[in-house]
Each structure stands twice: as structure tokens, then as C-alpha cells.
mmCIF entry with sequence, helices, sheets and N, C-alpha, C, O atoms, coordinates in Angstrom:
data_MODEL
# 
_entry.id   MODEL 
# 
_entity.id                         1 
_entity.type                       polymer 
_entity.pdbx_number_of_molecules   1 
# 
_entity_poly.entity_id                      1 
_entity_poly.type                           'polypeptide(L)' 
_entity_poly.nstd_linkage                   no 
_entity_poly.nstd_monomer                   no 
_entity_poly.pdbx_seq_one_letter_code       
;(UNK)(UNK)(UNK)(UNK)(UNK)(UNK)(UNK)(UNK)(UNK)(UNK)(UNK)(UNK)(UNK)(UNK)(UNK)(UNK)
(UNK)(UNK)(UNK)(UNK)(UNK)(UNK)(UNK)(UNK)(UNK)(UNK)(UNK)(UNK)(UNK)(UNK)(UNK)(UNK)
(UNK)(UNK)(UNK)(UNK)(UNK)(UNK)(UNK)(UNK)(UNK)(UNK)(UNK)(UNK)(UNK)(UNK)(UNK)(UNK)
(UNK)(UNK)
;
_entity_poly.pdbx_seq_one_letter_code_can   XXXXXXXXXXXXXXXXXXXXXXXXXXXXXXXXXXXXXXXXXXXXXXXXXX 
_entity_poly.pdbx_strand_id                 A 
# 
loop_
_entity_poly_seq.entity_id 
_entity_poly_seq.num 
_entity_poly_seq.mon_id 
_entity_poly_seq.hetero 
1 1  UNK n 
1 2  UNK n 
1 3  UNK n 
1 4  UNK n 
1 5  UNK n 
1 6  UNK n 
1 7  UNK n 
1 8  UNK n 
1 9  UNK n 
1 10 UNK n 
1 11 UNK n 
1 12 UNK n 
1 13 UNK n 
1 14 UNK n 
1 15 UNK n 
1 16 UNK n 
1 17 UNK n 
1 18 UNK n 
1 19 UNK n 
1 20 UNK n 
1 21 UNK n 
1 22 UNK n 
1 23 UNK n 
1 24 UNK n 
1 25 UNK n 
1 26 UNK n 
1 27 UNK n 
1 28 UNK n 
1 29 UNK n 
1 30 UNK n 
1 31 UNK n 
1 32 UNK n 
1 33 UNK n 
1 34 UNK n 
1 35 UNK n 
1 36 UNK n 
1 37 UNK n 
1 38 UNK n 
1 39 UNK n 
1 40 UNK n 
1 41 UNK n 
1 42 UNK n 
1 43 UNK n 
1 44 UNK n 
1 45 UNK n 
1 46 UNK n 
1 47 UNK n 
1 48 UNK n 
1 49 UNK n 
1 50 UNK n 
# 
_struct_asym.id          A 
_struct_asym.entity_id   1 
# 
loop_
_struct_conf.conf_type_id 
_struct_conf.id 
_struct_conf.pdbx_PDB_helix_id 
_struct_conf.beg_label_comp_id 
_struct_conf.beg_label_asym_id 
_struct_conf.beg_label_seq_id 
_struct_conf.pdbx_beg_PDB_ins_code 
_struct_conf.end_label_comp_id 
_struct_conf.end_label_asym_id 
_struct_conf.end_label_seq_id 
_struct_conf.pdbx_end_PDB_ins_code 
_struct_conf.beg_auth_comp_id 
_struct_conf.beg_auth_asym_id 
_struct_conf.beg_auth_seq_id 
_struct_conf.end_auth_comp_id 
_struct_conf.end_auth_asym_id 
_struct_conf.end_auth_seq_id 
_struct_conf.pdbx_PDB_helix_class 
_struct_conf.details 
_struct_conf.pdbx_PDB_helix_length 
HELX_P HELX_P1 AA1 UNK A 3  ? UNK A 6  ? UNK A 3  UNK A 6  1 ? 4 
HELX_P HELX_P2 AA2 UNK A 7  ? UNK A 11 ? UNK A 7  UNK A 11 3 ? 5 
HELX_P HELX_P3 AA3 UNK A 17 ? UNK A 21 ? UNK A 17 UNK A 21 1 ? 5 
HELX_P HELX_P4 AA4 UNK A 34 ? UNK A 36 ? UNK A 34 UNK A 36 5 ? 3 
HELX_P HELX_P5 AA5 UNK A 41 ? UNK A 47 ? UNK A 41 UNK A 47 1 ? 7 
# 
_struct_conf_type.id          HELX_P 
_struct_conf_type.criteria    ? 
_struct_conf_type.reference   ? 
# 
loop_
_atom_site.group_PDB 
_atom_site.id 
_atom_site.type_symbol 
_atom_site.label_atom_id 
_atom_site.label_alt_id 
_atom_site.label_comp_id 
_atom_site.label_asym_id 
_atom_site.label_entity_id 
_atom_site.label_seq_id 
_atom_site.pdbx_PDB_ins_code 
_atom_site.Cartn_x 
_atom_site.Cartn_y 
_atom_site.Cartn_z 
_atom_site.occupancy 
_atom_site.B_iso_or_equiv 
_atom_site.pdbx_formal_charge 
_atom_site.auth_seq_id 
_atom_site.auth_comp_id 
_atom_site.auth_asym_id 
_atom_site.auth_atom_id 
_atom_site.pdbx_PDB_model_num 
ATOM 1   N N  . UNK A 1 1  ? 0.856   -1.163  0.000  1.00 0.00 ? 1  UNK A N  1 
ATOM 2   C CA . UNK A 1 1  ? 0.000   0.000   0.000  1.00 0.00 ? 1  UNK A CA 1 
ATOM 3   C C  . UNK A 1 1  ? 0.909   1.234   0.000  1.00 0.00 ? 1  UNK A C  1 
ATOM 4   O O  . UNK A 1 1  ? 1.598   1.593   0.954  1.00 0.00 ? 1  UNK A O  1 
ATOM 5   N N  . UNK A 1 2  ? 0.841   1.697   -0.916 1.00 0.00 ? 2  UNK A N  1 
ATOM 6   C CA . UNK A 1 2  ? 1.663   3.296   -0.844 1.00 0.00 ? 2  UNK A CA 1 
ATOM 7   C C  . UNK A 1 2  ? 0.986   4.238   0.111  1.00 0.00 ? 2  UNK A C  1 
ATOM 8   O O  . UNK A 1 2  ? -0.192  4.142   0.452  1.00 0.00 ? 2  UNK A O  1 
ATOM 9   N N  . UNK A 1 3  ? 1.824   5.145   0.507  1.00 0.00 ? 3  UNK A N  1 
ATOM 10  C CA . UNK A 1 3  ? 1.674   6.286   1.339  1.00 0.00 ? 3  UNK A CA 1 
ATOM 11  C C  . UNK A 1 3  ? 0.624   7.024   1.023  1.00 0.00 ? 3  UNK A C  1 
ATOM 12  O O  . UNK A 1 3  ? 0.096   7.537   2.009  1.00 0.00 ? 3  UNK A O  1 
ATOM 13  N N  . UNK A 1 4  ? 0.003   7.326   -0.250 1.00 0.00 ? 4  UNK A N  1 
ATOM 14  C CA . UNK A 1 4  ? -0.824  7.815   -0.987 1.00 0.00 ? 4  UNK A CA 1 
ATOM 15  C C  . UNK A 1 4  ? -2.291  6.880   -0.493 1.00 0.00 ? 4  UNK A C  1 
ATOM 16  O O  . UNK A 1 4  ? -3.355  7.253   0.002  1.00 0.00 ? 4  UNK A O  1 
ATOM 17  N N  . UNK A 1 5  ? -1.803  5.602   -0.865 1.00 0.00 ? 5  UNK A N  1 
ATOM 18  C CA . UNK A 1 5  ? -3.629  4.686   -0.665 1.00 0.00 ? 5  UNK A CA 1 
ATOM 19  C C  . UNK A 1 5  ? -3.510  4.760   1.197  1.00 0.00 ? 5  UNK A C  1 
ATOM 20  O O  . UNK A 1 5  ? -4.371  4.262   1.923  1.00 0.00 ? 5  UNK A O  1 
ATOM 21  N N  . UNK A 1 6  ? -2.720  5.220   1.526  1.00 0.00 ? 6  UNK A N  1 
ATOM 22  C CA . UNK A 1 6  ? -2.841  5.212   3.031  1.00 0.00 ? 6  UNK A CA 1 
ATOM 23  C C  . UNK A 1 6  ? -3.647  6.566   3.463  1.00 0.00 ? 6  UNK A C  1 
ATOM 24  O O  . UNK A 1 6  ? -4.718  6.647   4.064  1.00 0.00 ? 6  UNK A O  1 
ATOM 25  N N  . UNK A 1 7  ? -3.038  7.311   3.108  1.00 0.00 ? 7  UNK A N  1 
ATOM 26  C CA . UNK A 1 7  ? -3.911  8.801   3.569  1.00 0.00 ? 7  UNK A CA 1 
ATOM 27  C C  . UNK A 1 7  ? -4.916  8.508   3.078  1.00 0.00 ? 7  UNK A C  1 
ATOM 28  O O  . UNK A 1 7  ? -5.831  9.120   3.628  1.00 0.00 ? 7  UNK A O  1 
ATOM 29  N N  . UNK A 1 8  ? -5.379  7.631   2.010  1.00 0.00 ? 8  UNK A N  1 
ATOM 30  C CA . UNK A 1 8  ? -7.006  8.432   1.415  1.00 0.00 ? 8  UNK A CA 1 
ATOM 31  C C  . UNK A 1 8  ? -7.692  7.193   2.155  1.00 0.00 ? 8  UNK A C  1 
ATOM 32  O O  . UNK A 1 8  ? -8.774  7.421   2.697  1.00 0.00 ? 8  UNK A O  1 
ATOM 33  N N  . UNK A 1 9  ? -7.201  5.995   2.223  1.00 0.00 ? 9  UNK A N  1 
ATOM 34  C CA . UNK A 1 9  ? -7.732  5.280   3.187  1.00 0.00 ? 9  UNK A CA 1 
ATOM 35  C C  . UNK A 1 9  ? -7.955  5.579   4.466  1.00 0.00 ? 9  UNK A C  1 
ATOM 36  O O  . UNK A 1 9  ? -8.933  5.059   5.004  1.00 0.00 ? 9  UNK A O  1 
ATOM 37  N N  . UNK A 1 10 ? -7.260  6.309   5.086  1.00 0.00 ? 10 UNK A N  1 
ATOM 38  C CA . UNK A 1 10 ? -7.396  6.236   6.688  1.00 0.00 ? 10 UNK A CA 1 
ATOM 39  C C  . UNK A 1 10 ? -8.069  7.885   6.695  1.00 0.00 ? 10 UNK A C  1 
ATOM 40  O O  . UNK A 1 10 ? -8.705  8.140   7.718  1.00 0.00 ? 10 UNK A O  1 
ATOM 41  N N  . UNK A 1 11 ? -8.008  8.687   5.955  1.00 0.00 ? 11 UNK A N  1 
ATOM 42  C CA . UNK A 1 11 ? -8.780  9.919   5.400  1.00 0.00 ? 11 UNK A CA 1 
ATOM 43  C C  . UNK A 1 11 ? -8.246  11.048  6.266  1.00 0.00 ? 11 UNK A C  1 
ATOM 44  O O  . UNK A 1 11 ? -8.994  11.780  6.913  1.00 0.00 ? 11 UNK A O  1 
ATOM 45  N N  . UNK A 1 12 ? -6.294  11.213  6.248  1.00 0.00 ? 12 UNK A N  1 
ATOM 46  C CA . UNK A 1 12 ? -5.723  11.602  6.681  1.00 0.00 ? 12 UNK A CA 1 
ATOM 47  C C  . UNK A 1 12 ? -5.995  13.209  6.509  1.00 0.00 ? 12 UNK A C  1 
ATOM 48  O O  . UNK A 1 12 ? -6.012  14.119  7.337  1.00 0.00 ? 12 UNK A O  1 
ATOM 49  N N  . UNK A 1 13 ? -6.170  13.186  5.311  1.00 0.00 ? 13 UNK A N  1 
ATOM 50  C CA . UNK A 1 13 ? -6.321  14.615  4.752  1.00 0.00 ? 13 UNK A CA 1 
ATOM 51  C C  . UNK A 1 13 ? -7.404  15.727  5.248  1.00 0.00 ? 13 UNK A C  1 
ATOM 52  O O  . UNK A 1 13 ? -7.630  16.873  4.860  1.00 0.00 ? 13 UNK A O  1 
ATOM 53  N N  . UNK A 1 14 ? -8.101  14.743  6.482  1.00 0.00 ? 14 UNK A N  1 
ATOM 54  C CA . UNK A 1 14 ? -9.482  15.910  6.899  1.00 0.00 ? 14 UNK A CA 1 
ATOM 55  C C  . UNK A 1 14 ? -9.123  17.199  8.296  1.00 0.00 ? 14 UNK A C  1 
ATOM 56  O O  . UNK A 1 14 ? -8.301  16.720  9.076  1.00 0.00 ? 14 UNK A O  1 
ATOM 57  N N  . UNK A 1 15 ? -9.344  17.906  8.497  1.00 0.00 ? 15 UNK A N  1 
ATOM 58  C CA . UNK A 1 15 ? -9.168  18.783  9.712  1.00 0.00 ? 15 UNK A CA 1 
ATOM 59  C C  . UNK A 1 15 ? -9.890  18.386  10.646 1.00 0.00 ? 15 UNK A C  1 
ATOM 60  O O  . UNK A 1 15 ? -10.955 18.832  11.075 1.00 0.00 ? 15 UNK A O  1 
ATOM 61  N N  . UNK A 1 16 ? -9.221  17.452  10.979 1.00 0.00 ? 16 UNK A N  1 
ATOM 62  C CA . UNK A 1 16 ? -9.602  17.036  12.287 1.00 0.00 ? 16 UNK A CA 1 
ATOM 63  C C  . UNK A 1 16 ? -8.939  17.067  13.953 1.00 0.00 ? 16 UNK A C  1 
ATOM 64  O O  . UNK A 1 16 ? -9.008  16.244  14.866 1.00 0.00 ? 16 UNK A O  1 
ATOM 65  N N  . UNK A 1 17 ? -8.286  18.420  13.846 1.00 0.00 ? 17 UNK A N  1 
ATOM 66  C CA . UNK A 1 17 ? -7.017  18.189  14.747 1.00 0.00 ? 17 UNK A CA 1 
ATOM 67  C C  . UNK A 1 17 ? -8.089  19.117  16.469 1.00 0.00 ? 17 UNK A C  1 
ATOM 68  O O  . UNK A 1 17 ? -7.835  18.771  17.622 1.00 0.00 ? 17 UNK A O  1 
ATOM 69  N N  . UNK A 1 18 ? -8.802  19.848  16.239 1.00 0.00 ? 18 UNK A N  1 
ATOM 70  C CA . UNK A 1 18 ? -9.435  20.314  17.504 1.00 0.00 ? 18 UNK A CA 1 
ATOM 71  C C  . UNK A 1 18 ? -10.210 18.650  18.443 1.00 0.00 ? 18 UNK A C  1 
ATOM 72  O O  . UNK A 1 18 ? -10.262 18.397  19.646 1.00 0.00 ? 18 UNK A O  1 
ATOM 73  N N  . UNK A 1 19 ? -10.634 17.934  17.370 1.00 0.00 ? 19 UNK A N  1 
ATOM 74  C CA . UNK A 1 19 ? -11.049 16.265  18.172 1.00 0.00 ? 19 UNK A CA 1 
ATOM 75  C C  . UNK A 1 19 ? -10.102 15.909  19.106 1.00 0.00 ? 19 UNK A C  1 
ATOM 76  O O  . UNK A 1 19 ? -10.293 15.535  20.264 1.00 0.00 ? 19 UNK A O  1 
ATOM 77  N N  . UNK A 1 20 ? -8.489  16.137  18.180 1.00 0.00 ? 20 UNK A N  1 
ATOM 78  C CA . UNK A 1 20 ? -7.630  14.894  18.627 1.00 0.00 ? 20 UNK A CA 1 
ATOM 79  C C  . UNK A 1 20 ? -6.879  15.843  19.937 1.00 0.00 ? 20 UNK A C  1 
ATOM 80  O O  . UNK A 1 20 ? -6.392  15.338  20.949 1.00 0.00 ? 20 UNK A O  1 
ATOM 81  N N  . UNK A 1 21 ? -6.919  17.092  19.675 1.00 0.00 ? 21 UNK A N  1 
ATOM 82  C CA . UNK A 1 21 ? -6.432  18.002  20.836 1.00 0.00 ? 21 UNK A CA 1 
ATOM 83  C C  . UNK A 1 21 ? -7.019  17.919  22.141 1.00 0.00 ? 21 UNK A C  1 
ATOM 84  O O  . UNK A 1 21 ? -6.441  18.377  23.128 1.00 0.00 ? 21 UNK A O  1 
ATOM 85  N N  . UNK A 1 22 ? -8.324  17.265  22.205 1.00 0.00 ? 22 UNK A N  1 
ATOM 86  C CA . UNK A 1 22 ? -9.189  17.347  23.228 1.00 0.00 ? 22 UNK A CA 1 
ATOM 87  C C  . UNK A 1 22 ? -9.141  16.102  23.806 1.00 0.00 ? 22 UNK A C  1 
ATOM 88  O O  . UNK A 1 22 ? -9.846  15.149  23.473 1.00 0.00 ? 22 UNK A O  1 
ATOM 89  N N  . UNK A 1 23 ? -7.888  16.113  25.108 1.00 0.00 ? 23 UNK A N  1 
ATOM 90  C CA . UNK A 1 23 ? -8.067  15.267  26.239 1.00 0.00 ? 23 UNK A CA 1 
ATOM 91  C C  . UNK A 1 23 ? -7.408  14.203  25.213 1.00 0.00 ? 23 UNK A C  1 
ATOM 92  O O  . UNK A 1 23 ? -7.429  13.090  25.739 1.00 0.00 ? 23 UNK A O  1 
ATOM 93  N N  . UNK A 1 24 ? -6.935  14.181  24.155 1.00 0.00 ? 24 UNK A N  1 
ATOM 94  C CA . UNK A 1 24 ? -6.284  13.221  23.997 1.00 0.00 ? 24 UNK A CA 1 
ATOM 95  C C  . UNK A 1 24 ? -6.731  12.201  22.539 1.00 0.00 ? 24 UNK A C  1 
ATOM 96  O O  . UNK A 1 24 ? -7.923  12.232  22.233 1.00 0.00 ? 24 UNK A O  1 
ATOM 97  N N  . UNK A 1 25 ? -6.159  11.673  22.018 1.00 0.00 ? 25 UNK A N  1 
ATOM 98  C CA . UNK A 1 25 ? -7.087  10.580  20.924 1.00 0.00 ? 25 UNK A CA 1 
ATOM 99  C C  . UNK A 1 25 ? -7.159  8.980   21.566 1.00 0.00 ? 25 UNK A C  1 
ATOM 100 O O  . UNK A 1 25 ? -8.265  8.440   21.568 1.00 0.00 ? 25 UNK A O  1 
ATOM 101 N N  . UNK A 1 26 ? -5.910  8.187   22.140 1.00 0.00 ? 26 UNK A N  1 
ATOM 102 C CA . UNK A 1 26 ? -5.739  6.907   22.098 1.00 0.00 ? 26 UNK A CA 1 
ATOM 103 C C  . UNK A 1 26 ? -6.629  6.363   22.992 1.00 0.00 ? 26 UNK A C  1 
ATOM 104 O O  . UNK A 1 26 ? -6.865  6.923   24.063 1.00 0.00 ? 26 UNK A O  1 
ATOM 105 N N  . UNK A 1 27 ? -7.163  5.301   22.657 1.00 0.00 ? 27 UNK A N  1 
ATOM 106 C CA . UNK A 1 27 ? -7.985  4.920   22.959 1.00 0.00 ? 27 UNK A CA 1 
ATOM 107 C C  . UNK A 1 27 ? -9.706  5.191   23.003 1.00 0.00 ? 27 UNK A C  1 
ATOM 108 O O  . UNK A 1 27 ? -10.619 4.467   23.400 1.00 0.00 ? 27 UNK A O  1 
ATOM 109 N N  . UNK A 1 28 ? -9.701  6.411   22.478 1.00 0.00 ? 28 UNK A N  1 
ATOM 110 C CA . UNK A 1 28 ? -11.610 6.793   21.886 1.00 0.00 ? 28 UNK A CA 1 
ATOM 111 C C  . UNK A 1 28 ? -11.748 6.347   20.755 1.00 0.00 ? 28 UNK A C  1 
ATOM 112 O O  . UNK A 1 28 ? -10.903 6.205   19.871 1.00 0.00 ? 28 UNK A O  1 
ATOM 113 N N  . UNK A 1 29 ? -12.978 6.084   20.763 1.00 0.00 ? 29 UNK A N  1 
ATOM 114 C CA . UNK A 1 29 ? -13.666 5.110   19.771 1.00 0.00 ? 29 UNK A CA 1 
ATOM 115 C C  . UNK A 1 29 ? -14.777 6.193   18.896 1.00 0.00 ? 29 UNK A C  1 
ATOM 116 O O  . UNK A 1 29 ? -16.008 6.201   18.859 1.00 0.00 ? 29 UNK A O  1 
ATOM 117 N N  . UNK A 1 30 ? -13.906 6.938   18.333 1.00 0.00 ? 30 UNK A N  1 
ATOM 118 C CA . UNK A 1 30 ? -14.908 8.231   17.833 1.00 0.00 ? 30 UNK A CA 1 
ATOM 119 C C  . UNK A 1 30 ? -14.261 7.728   16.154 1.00 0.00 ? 30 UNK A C  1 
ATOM 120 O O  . UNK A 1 30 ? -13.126 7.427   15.783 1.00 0.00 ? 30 UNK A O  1 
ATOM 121 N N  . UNK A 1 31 ? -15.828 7.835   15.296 1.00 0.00 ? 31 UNK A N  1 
ATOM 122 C CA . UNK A 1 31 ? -15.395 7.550   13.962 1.00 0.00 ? 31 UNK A CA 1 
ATOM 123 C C  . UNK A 1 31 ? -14.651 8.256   13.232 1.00 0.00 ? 31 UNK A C  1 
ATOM 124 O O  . UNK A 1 31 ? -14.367 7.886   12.093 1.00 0.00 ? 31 UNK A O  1 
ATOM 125 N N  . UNK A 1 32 ? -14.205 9.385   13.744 1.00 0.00 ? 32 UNK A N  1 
ATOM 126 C CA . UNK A 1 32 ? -13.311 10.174  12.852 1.00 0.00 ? 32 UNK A CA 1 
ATOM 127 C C  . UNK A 1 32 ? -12.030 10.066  13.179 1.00 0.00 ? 32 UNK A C  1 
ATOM 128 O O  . UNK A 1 32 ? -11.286 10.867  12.614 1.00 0.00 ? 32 UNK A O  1 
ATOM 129 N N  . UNK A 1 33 ? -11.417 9.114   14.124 1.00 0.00 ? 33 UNK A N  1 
ATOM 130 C CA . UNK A 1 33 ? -10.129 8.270   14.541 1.00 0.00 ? 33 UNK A CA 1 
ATOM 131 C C  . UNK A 1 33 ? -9.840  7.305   13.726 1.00 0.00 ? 33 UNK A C  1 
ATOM 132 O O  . UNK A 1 33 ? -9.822  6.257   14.372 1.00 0.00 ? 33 UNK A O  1 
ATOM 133 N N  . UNK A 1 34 ? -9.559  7.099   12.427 1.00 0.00 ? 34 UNK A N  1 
ATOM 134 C CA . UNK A 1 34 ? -10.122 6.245   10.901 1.00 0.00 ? 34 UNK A CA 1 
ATOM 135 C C  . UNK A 1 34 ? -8.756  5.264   11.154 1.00 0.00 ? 34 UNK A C  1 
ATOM 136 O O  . UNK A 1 34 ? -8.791  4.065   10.878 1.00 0.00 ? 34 UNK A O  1 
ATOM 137 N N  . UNK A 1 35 ? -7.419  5.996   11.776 1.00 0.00 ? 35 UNK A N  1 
ATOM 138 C CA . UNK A 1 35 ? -6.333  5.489   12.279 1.00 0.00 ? 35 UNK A CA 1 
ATOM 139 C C  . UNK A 1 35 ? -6.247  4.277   13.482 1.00 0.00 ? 35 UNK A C  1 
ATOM 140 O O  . UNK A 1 35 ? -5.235  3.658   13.811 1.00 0.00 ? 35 UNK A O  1 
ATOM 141 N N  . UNK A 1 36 ? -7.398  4.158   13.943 1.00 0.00 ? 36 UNK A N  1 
ATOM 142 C CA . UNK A 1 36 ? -7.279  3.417   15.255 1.00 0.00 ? 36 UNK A CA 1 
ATOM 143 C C  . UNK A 1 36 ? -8.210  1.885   14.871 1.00 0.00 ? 36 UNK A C  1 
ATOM 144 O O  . UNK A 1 36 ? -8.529  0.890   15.522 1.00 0.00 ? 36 UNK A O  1 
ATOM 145 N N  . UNK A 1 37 ? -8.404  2.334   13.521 1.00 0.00 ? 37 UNK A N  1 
ATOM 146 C CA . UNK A 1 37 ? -9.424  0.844   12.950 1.00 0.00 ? 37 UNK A CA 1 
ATOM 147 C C  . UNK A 1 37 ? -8.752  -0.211  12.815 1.00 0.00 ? 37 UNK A C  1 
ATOM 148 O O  . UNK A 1 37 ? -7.670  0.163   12.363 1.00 0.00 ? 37 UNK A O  1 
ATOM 149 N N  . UNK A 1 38 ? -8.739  -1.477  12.954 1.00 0.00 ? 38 UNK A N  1 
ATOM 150 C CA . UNK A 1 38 ? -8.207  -2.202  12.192 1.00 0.00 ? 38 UNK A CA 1 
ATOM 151 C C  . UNK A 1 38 ? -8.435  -3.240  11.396 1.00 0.00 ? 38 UNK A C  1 
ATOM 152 O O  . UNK A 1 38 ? -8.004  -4.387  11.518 1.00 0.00 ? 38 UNK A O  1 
ATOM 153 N N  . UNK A 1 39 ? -9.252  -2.719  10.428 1.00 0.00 ? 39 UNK A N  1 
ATOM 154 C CA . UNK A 1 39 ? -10.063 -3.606  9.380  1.00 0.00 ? 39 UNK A CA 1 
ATOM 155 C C  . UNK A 1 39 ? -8.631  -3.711  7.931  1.00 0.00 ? 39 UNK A C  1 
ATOM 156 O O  . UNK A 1 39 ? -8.624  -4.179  6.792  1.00 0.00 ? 39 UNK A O  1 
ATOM 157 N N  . UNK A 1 40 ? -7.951  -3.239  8.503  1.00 0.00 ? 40 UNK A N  1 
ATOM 158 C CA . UNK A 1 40 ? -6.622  -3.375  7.105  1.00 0.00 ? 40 UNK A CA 1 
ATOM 159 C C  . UNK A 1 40 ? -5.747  -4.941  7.568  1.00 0.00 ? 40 UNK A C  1 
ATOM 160 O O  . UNK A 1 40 ? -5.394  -5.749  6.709  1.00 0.00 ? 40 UNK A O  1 
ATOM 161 N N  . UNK A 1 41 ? -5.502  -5.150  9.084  1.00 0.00 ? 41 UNK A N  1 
ATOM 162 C CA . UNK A 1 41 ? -4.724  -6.340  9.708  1.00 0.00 ? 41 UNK A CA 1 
ATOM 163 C C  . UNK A 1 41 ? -4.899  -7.452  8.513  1.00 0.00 ? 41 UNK A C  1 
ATOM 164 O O  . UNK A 1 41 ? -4.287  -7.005  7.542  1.00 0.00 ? 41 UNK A O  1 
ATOM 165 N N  . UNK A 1 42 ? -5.348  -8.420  8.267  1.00 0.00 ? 42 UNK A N  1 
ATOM 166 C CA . UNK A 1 42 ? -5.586  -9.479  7.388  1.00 0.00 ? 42 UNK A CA 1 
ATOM 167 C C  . UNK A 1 42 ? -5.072  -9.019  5.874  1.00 0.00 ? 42 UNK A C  1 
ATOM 168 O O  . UNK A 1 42 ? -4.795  -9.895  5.056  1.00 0.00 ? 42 UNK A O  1 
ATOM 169 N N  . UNK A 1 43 ? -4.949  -7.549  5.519  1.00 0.00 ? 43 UNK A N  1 
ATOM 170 C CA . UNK A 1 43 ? -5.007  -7.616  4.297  1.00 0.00 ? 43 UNK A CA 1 
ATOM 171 C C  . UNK A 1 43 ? -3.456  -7.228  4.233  1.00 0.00 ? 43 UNK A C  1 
ATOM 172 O O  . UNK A 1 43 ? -2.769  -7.291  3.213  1.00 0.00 ? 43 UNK A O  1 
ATOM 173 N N  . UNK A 1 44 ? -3.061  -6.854  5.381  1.00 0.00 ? 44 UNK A N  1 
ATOM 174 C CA . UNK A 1 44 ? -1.472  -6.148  5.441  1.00 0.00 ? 44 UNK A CA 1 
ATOM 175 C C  . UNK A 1 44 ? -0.417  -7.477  5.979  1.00 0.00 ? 44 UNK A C  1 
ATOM 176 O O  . UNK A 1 44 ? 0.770   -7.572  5.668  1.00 0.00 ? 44 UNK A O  1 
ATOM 177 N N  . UNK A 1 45 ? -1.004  -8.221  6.650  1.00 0.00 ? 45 UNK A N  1 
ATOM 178 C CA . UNK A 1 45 ? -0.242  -9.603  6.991  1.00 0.00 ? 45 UNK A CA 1 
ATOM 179 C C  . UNK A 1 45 ? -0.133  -10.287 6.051  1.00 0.00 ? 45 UNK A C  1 
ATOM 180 O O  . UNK A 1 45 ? 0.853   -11.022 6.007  1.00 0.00 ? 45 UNK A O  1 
ATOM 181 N N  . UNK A 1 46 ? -1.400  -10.308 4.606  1.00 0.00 ? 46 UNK A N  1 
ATOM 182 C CA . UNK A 1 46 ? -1.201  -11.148 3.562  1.00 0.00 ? 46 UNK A CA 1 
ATOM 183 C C  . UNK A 1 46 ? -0.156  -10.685 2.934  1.00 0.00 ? 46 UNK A C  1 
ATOM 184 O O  . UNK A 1 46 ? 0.716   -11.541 2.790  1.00 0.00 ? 46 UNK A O  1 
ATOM 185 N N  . UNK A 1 47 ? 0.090   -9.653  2.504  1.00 0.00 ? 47 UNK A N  1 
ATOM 186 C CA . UNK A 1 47 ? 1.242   -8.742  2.082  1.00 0.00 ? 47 UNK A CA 1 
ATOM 187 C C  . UNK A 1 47 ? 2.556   -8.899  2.233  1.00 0.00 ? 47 UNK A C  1 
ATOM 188 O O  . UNK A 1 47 ? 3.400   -8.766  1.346  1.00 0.00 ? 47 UNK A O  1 
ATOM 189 N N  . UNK A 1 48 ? 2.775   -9.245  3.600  1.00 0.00 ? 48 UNK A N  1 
ATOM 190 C CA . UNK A 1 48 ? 4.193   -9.246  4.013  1.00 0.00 ? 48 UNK A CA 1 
ATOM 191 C C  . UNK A 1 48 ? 4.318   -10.157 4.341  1.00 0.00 ? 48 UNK A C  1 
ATOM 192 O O  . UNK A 1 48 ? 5.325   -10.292 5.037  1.00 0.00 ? 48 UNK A O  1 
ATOM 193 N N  . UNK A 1 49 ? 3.445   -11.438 4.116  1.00 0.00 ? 49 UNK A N  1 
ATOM 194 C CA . UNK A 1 49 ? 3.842   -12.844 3.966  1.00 0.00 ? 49 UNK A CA 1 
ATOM 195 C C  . UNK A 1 49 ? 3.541   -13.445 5.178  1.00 0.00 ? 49 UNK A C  1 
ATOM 196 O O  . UNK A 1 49 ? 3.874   -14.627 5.260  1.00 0.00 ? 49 UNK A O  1 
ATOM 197 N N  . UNK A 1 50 ? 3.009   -12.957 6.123  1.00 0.00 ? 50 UNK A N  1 
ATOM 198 C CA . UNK A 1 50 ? 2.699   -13.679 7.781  1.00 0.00 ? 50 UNK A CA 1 
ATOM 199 C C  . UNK A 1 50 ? 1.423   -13.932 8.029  1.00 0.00 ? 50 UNK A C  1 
ATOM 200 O O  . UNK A 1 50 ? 1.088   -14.418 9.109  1.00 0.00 ? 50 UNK A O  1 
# 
């Protein structure tokens, strides 16, 4: 996956930085945390052979 299908996948490109400023991001389960999903695991292990 290039750096490119990564941002538009994980939808890096949105202004979302007043969310992540507030009290913190890791661990909230807020849909605009697109980074904290991990529906890619299975398709990124097939990839790199594990």
C-alpha cells in the first residue's frame, strides 16, 4: 500500500485536529479516529507474507 492509498484510506487529509487536541485521541472510539481501525490487519499480513 503506498503512502498515498494510506492517507485516502485512513482519510488523513481531513481537519480534524481540535477532536484529537481534546483530552487526547488513544484509545476513543470516535469515527473520525479512521487510524485506530483495524479492518486493514488481514489484508497487510497477507502482504508481508505472515
Amino acid at each position: 500500500m503506498t503512502p498515498k492509498k494510506m492517507i485516502a484510506h485512513l482519510k488523513l487529509a481531513r481537519p480534524i485536529y481540535a477532536e484529537t487536541s481534546y483530552g487526547g485521541h488513544f484509545g476513543r472510539n470516535l469515527p473520525n479516529f479512521t487510524w485506530e481501525k483495524t479492518d486493514m490487519v488481514k489484508k497487510l499480513r497477507k502482504a508481508a507474507g505472515m
